[in-house]
Structure formats: C-alpha cells, structure tokens
VEXDO-670424 format. One record per atom (N, C-alpha, C): y, z, x. Coordinates in steps of 0.02 Angstrom, whole numbers, plus 50000, padded with zeros to 5 digits. Each point is the difference from the previous one (the first is absolute). Layout:
N
+-------+-------+-------+
| north |    up |  east |
+-------+-------+-------+
|     Y |     Z |     X |
...
+-------+-------+-------+
This chain:
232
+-------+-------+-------+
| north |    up |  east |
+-------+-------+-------+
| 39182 | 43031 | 51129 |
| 50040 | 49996 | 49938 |
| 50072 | 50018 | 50016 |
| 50067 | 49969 | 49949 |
| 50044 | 50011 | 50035 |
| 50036 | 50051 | 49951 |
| 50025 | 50048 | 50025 |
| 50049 | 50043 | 49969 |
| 50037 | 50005 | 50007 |
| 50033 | 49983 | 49956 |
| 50084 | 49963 | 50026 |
| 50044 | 50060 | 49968 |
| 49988 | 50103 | 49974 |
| 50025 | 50020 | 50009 |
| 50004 | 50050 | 50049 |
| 49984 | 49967 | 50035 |
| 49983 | 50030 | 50085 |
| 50070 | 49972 | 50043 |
| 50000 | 49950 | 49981 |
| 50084 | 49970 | 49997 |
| 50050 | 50027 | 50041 |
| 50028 | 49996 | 50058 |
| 50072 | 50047 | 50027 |
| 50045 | 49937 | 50031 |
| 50057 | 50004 | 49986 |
| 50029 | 49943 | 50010 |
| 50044 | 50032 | 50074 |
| 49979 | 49966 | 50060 |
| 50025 | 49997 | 50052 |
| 50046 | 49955 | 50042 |
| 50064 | 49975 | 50000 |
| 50039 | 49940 | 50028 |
| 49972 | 49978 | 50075 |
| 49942 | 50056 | 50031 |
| 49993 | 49976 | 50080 |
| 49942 | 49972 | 49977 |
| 49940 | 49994 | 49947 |
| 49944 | 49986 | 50009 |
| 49979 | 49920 | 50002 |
| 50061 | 49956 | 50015 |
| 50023 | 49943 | 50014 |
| 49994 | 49968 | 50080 |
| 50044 | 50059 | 50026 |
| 50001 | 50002 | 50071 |
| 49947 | 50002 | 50057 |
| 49961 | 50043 | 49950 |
| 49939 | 50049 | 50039 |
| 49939 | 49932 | 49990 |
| 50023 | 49970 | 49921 |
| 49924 | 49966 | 50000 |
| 50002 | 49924 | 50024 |
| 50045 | 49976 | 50006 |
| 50019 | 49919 | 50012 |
| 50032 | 49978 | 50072 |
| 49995 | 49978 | 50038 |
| 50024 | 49975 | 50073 |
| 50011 | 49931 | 49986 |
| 50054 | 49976 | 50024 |
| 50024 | 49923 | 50006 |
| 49970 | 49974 | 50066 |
| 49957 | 49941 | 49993 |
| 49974 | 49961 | 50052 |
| 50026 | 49941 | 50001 |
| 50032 | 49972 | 50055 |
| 50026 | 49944 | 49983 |
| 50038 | 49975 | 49944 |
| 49970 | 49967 | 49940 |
| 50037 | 50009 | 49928 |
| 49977 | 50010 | 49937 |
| 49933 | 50066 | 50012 |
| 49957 | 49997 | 49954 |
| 49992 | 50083 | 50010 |
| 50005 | 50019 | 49950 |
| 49989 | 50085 | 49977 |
| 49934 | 50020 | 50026 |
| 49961 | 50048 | 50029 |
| 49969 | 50016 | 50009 |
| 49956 | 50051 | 49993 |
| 49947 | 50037 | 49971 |
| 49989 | 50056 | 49978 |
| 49965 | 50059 | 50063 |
| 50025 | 50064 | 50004 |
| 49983 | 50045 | 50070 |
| 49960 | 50033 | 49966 |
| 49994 | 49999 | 49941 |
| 49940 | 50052 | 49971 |
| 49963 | 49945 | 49945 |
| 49946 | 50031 | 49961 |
| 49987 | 49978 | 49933 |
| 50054 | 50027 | 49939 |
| 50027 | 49945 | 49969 |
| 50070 | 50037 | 49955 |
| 49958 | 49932 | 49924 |
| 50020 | 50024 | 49957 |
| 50007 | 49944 | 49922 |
| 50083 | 49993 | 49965 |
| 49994 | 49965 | 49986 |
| 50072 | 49968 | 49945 |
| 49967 | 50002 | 49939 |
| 50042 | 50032 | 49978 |
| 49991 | 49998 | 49920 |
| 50065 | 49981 | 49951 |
| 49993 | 49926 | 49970 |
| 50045 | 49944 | 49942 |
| 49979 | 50012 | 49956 |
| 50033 | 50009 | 49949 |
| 49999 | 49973 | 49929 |
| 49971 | 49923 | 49996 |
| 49940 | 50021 | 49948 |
| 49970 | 49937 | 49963 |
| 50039 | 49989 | 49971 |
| 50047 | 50021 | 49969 |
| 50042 | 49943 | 49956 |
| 50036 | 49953 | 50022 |
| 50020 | 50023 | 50082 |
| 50022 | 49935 | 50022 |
| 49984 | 49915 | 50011 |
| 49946 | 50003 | 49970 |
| 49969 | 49934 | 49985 |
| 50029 | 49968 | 49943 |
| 49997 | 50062 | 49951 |
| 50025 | 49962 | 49944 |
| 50081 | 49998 | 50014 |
| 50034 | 50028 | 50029 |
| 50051 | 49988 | 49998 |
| 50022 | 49945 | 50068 |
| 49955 | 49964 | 50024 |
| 50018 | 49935 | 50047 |
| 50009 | 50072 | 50075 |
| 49987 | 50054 | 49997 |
| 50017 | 50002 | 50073 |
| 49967 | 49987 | 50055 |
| 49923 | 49997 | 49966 |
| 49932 | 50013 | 50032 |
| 49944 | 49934 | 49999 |
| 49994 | 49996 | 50063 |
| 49925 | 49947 | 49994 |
| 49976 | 50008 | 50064 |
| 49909 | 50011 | 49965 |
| 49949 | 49999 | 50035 |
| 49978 | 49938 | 50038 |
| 49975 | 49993 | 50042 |
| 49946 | 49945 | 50041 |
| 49985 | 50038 | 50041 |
| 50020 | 49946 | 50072 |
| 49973 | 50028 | 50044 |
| 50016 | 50046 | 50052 |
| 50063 | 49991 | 49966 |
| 50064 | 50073 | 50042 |
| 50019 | 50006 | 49918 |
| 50032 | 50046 | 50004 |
| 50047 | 50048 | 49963 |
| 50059 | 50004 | 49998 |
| 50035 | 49952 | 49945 |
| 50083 | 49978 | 50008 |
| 50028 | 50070 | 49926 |
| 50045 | 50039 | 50036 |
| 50021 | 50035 | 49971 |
| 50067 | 50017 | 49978 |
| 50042 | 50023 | 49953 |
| 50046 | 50055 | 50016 |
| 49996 | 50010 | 50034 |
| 50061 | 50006 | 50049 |
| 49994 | 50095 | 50062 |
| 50024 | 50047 | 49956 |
| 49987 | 50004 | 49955 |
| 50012 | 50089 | 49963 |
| 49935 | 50011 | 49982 |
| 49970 | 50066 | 50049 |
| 49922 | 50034 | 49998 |
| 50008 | 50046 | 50043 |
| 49941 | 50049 | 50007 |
| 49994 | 50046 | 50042 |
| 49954 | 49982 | 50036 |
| 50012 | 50019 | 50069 |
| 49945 | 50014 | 50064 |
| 49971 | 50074 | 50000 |
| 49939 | 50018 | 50014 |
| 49954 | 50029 | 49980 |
| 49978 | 50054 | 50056 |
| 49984 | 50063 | 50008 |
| 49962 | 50007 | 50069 |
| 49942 | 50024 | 49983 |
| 49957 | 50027 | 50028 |
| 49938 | 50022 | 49985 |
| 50008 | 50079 | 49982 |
| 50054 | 50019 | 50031 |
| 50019 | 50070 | 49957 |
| 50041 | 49995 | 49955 |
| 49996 | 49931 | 49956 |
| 50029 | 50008 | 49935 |
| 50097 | 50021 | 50019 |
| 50033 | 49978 | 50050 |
| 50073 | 50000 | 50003 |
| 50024 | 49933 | 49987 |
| 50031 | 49977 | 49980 |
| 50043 | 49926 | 49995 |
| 50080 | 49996 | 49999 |
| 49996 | 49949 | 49995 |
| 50075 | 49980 | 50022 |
| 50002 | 49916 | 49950 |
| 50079 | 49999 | 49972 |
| 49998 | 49943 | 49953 |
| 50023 | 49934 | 50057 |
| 49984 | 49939 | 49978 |
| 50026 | 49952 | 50028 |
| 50063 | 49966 | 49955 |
| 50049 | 49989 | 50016 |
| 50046 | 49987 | 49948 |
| 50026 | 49924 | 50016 |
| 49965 | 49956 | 50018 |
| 50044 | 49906 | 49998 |
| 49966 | 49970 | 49964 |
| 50066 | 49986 | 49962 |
| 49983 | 49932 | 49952 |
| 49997 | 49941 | 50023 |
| 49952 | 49997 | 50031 |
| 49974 | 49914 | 50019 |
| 49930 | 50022 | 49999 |
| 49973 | 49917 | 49987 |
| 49896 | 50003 | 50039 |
| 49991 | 50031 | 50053 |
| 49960 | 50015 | 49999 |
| 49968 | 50028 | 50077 |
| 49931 | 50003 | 49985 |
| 49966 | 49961 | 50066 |
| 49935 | 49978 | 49983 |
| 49965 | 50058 | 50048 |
| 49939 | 50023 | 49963 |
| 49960 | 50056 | 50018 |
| 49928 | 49973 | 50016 |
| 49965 | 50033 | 50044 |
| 49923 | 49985 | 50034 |
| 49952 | 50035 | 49956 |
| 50002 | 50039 | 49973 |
| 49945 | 50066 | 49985 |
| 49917 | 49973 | 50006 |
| 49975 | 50064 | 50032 |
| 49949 | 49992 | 50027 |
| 49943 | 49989 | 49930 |
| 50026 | 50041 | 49925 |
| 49977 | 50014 | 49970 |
| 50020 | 50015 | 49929 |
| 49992 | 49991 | 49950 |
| 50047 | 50005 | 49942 |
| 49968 | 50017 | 49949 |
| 50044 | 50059 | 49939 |
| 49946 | 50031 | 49939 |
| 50066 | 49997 | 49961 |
| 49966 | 50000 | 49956 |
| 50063 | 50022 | 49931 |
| 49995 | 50079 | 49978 |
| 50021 | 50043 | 49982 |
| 49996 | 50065 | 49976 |
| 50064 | 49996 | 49950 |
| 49988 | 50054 | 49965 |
| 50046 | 50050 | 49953 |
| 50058 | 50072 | 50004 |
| 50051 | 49960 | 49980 |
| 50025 | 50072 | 50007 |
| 50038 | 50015 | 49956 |
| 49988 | 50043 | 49948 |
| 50010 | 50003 | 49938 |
| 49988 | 49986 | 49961 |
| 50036 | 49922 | 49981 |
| 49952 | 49973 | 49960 |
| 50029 | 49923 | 50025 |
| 50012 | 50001 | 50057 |
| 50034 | 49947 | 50035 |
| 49955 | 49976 | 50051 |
| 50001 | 49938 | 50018 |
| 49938 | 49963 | 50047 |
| 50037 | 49975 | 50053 |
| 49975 | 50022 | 50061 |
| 50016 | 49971 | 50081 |
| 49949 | 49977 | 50021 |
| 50045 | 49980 | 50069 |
| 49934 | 49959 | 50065 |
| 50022 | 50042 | 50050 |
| 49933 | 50050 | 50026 |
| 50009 | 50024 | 50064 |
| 49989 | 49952 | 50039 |
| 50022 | 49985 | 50055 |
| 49987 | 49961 | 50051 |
| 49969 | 50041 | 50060 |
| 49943 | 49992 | 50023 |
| 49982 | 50039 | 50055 |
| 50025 | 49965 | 50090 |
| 49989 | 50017 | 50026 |
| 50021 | 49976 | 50083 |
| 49965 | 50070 | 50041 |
| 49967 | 49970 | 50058 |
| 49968 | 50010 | 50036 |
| 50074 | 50033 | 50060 |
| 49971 | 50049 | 50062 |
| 50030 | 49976 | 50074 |
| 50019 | 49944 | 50023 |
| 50031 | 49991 | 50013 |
| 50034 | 49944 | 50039 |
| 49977 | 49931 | 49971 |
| 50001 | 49990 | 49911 |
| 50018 | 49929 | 49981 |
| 50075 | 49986 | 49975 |
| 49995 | 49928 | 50005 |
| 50075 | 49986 | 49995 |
| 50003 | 50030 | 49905 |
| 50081 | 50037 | 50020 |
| 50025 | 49998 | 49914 |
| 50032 | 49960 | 49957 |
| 50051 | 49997 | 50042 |
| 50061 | 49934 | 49958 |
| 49990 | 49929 | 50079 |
| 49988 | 49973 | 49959 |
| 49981 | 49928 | 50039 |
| 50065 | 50007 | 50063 |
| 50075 | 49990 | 49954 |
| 50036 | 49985 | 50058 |
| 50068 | 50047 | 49989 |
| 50071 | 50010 | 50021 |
| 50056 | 50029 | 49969 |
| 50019 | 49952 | 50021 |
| 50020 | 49931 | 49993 |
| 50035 | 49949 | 49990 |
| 50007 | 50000 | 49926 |
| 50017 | 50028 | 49988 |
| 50018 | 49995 | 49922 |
| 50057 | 49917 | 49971 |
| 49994 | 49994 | 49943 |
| 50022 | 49928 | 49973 |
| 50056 | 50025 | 49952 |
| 50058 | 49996 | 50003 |
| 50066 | 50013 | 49953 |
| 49971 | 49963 | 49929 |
| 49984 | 50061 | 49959 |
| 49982 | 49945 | 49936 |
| 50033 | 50054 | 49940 |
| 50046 | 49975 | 49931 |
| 50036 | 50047 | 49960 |
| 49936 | 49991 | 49928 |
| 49948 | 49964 | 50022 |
| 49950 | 49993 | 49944 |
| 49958 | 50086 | 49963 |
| 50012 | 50030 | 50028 |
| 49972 | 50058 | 49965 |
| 50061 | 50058 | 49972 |
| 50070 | 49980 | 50049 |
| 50053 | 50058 | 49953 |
| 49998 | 50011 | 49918 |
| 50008 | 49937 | 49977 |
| 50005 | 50010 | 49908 |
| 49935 | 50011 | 50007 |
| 49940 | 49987 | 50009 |
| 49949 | 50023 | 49982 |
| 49989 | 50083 | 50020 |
| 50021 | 50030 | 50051 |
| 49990 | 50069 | 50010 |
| 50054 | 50023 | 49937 |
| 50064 | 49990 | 49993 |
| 50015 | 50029 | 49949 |
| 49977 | 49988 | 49934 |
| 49969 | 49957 | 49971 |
| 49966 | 49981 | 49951 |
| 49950 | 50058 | 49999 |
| 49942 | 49985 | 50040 |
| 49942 | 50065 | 49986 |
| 50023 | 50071 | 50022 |
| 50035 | 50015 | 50042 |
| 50031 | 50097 | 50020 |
| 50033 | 50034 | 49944 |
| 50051 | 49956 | 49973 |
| 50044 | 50009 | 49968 |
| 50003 | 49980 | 49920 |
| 50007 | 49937 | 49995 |
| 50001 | 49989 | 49924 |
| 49945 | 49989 | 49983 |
| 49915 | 50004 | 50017 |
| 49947 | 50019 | 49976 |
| 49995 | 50055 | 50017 |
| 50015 | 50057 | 50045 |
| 49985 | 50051 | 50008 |
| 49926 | 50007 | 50053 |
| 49988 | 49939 | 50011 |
| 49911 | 50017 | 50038 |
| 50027 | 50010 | 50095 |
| 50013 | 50078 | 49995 |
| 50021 | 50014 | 50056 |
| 49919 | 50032 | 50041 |
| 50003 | 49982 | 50070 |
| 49935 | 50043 | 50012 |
| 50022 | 50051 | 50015 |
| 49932 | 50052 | 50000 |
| 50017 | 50077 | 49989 |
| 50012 | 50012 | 50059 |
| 50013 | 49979 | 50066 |
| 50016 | 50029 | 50060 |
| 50063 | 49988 | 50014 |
| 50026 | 49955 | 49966 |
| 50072 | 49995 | 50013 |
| 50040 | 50078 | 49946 |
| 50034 | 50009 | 50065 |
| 50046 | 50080 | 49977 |
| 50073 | 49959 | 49951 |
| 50020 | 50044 | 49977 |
| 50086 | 49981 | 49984 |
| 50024 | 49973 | 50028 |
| 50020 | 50006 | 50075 |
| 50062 | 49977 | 50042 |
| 49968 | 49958 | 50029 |
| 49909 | 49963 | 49987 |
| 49986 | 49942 | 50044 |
| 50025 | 49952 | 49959 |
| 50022 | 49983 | 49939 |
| 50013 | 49945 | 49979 |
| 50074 | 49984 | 50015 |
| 50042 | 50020 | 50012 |
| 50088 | 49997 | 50012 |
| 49962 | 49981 | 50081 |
| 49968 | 50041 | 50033 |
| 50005 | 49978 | 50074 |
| 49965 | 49921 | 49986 |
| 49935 | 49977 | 49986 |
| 49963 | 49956 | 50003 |
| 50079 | 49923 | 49985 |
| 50045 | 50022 | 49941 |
| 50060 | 49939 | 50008 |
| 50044 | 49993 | 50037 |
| 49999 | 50069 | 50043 |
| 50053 | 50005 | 50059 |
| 49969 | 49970 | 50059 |
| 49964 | 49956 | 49997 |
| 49957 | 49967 | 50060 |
| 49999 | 49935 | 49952 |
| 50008 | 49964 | 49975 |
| 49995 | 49937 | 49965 |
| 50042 | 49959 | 50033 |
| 50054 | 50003 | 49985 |
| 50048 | 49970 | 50061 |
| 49974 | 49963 | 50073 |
| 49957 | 50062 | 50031 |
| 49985 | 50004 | 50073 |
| 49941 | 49939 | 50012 |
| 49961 | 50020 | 49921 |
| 49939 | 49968 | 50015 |
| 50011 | 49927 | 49959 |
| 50024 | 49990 | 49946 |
| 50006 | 49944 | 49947 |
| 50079 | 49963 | 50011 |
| 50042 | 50036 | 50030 |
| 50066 | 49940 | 49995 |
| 50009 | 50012 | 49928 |
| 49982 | 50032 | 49951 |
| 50003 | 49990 | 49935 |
| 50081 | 50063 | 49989 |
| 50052 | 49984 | 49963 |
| 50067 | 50048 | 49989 |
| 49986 | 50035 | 49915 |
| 49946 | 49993 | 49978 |
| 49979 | 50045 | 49944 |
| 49998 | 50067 | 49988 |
| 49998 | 50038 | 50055 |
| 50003 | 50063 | 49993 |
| 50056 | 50020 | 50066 |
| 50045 | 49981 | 50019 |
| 50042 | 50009 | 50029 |
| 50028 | 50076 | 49974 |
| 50026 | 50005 | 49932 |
| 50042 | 50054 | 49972 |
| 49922 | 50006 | 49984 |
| 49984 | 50080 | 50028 |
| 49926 | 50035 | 50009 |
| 50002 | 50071 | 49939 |
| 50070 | 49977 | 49999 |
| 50033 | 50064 | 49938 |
| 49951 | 49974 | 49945 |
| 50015 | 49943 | 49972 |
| 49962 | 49968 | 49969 |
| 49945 | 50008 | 49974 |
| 49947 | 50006 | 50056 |
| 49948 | 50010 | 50004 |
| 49977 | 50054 | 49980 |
| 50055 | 50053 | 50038 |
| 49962 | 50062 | 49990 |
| 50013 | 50044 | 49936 |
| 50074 | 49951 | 49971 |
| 50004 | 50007 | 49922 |
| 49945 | 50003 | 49959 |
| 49962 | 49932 | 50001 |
| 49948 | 49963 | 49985 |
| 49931 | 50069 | 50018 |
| 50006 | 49998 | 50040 |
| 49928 | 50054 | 50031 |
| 50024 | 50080 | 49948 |
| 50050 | 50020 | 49995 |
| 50020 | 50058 | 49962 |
| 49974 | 50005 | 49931 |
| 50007 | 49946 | 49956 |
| 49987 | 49984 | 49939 |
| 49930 | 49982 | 50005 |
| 49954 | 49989 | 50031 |
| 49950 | 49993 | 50001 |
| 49935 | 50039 | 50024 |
| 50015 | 50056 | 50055 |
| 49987 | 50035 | 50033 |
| 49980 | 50072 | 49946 |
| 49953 | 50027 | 49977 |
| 49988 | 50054 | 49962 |
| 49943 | 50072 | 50026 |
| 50036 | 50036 | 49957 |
| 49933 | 50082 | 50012 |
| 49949 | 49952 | 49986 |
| 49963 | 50025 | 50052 |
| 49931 | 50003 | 49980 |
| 49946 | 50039 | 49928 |
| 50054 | 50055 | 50005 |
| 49958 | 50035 | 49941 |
| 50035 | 49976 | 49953 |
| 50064 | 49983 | 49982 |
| 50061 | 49993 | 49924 |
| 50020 | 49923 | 50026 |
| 49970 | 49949 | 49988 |
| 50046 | 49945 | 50015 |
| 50056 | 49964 | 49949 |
| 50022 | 50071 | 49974 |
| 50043 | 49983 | 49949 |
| 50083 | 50010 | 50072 |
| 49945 | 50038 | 50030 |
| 50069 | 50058 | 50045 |
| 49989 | 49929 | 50065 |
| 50077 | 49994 | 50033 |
| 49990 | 49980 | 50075 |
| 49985 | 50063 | 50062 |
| 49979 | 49982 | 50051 |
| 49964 | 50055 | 50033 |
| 50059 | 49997 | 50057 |
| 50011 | 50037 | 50044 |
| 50043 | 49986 | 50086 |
| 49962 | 49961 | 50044 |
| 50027 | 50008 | 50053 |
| 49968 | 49940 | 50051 |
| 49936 | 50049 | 50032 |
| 50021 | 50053 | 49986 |
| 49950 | 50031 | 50052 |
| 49924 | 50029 | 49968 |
| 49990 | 49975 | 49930 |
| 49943 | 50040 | 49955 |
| 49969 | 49917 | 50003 |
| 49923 | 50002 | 49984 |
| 49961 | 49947 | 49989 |
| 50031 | 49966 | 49936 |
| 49982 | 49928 | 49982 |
| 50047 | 49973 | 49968 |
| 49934 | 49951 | 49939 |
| 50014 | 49970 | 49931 |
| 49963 | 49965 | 49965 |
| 50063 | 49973 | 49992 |
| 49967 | 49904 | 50023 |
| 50054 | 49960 | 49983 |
| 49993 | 49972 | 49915 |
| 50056 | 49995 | 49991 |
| 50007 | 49966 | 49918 |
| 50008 | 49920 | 50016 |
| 49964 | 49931 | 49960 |
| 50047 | 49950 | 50001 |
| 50074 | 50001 | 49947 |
| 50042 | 49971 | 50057 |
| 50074 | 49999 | 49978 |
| 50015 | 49951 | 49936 |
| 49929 | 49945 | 49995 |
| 49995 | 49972 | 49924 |
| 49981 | 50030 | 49959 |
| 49975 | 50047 | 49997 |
| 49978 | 50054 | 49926 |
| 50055 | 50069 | 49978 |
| 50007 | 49992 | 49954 |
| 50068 | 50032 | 49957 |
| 49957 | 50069 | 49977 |
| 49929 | 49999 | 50004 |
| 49978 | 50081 | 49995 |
| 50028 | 50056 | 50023 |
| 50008 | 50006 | 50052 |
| 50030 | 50034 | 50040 |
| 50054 | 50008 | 50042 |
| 50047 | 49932 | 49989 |
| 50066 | 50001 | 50006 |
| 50061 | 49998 | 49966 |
| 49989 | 50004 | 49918 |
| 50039 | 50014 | 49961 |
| 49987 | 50070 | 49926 |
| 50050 | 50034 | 50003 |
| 50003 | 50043 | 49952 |
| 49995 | 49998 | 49948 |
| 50062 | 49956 | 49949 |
| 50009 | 49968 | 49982 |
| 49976 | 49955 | 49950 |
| 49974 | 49970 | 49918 |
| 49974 | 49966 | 49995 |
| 49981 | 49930 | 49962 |
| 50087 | 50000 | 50018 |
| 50015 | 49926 | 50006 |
| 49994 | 49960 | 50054 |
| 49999 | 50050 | 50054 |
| 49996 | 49964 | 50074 |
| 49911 | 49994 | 50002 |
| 49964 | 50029 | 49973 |
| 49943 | 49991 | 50000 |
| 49960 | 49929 | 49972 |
| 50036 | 50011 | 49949 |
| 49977 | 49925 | 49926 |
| 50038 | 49950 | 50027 |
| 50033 | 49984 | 50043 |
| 50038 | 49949 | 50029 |
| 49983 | 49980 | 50069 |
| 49969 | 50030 | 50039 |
| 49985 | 49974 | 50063 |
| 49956 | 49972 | 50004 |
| 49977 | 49985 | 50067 |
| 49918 | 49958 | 50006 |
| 49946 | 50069 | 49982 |
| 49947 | 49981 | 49999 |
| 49936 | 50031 | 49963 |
| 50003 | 50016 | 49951 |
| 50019 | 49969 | 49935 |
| 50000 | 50011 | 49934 |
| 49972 | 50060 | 49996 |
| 49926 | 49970 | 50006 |
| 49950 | 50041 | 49952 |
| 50018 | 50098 | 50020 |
| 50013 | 49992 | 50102 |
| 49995 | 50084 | 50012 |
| 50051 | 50004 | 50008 |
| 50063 | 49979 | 49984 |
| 50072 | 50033 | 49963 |
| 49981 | 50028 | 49909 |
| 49968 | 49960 | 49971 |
| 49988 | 50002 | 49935 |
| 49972 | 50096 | 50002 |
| 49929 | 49992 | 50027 |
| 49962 | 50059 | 50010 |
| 50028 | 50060 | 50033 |
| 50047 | 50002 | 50038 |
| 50036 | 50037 | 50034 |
| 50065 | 50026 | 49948 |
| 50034 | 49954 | 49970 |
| 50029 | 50024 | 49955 |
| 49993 | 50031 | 49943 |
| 49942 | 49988 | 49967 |
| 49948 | 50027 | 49931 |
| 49991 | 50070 | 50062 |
| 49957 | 50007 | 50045 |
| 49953 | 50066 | 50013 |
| 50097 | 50060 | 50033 |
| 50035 | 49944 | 50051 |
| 50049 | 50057 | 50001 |
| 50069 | 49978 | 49998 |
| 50018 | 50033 | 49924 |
| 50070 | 49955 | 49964 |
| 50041 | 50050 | 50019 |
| 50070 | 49983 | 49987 |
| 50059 | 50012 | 50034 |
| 50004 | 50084 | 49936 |
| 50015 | 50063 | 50050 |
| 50037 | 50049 | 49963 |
| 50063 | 49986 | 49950 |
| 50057 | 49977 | 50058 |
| 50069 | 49976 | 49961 |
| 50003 | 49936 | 50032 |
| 50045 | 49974 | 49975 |
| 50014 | 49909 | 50019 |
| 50028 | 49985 | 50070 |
| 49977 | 49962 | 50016 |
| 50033 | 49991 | 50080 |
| 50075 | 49949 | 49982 |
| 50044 | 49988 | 50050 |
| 50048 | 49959 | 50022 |
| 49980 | 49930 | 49972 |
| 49949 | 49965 | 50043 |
| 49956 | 49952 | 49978 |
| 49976 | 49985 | 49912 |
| 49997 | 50046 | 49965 |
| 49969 | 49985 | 49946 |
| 50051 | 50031 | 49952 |
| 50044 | 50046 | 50018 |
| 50079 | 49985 | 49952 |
| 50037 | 49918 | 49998 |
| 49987 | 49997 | 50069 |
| 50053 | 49925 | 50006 |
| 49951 | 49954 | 49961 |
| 49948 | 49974 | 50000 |
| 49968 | 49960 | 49958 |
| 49972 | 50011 | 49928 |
| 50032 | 50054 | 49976 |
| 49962 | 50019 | 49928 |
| 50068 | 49999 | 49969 |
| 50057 | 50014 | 50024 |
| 50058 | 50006 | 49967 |
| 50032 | 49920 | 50003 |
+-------+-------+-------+
C-alpha cells in the first residue's frame, strides 16, 4: 500500500535512481512515478502501450524520497505496472518499474509549445496544481519553456510568479497567501471566492454563482475603492 505521507522530497533521488543508456533512461533500483489522473482530462495524458506524459511528476524510491520532474513536453514511459490510488480526495497513476527496465523510452525530446497554454490553463487559472509541486516549482517549471518549447510566453517569469502569488494560499486560511517556504493550497485564478474582497468585484467576475455566495456569507465591513467608484 502506498503512503504517500511517508513522502521526503530529495533533488538526488533522480540521480541515484535513473542511468542514461544510450538514449533511454534506465532504472538502478525498483523506483514508481506518480501523475495526476487529471491529466487525461486535461489532454496531457494517454494510456496504451507506453505511457505518453507530461514530464511534470515525481520519481519514487522505495524509501519513499522523490524528486520532481519538471519538462513540458511528452515523454513516453515503460512501466512495468500501473494502479490508480487516492490522495486526498484526488486520483493518480502510480507507475511501478522494476531494476533495470527502461523508463523514458528516449531523451531525444521533440520541441513542441502544445502544452504551455495548457499548463497555465490547469496550474494556474484552474488552480489544479499537484500537491508535490512546492511554490517556487512553478516560476522554475516556465523558466525552462524557452529551453524546451521555443515558446517566448513566459519569457518575463516576473509574470508568472505574479500570477503564482495571487494564487498560491495557507493551507489552513486560504483567505491568507502563504511564503514560499510553508506548504501551499492552490486557488484557481478564475474564481473570485478567494481573490476579491470586495463585492462588486465578486458579482462581476466569472463564477457568478461563488462570487454571489461569497459575497452574501462574507460582505464588505466598509466599502472598498472598487465599490465607491461604481456605486457613486
């Protein structure tokens, strides 16, 4: 069974578990990857007979250390073996791998800008960030877009990490934003629940209905900037 808060996030457990053969990743121990199921629905993911993925996932060890993979392109995977589990209330695919089977087919990787708007689409303005990505992996994950996609979208990374600030919350108060260095609950950047005070900015944005509810359950003390200028 997997207990994934057994969890320690290690940057070498990459090094230790994968060897390059020729042009195909290789595994020195038994290690699993663990993706988000949602990446199916969001076009990143498809099953057959290899495993075309995101490269944003974790590699696995048997003492429960990992390390994130951060390229936005496919990368096609072998796994010896595959389950779905829970975590939270969120659904993955562990991928299992044996000693010495191949992992990622090849690192010839293919310049493709087909998943940038889509990674910012689901991280960011849906909010469906996976829980292993920290704060500062999402500003790094666009500071490699360039390298890997040819794509000039996240060039100004300021941007981004604007973007990641406003979205990025306490875990316990996600009314509050958290620092880079405390565990993080992402908000989507399309829902006005939790990113406006305010509640005209509420009744006016996208999600009607949970601007509506958000404003009824928590209405403004005194008037904001926003709702002088439009009431007067």
């Amino acid at each position: 069974m997997f207990d994934f808060i057994k969890l320690k996030r290690d940057p070498k457990t990459l090094s230790k578990a994968l060897v390059l053969e020729s042009d195909t990743y290789v595994s020195k121990e038994a290690i699993r990857i663990l993706i988000p199921k949602r990446y199916m629905k969001a076009g990143f993911l498809t099953i057959d007979t290899v495993v075309k993925t995101l490269g944003i996932f974790i590699f696995i060890t048997e003492d429960y250390k990992y390390s994130v993979c951060s390229i936005p392109l496919t990368l096609e995977l072998n796994p010896h073996t595959l389950e779905t589990i829970t975590i939270g209330n969120k659904e993955y695919f562990l991928l299992h791998f044996n000693k010495g089977d191949t992992v990622i087919n090849t690192n010839k990787l293919i310049r493709s800008k087909d998943f940038v708007f889509g990674i910012i689409d689901e991280f960011l303005i849906k909010g469906n960030t996976p829980f292993f990505l920290e704060y500062e992996d999402i500003p790094n994950i666009f500071s490699v877009v360039r390298k890997y996609t040819g794509s000039d979208v996240a060039d100004d990374i300021s941007s981004i990490t604007a973007l990641t600030s406003l979205v990025a919350r306490h875990p316990d108060n996600t009314y509050f934003r958290t620092d880079t260095k405390k565990p993080l609950k992402m908000i989507a950047l399309n829902n006005p629940l939790f990113r406006y005070h305010d509640t005209f900015s509420k009744l006016t944005a996208n999600y009607l209905k949970k601007g509506v509810i958000s404003a009824l359950n928590r209405p403004e003390k005194e008037a904001t900037i926003q709702t002088e200028v439009y009431t007067y």
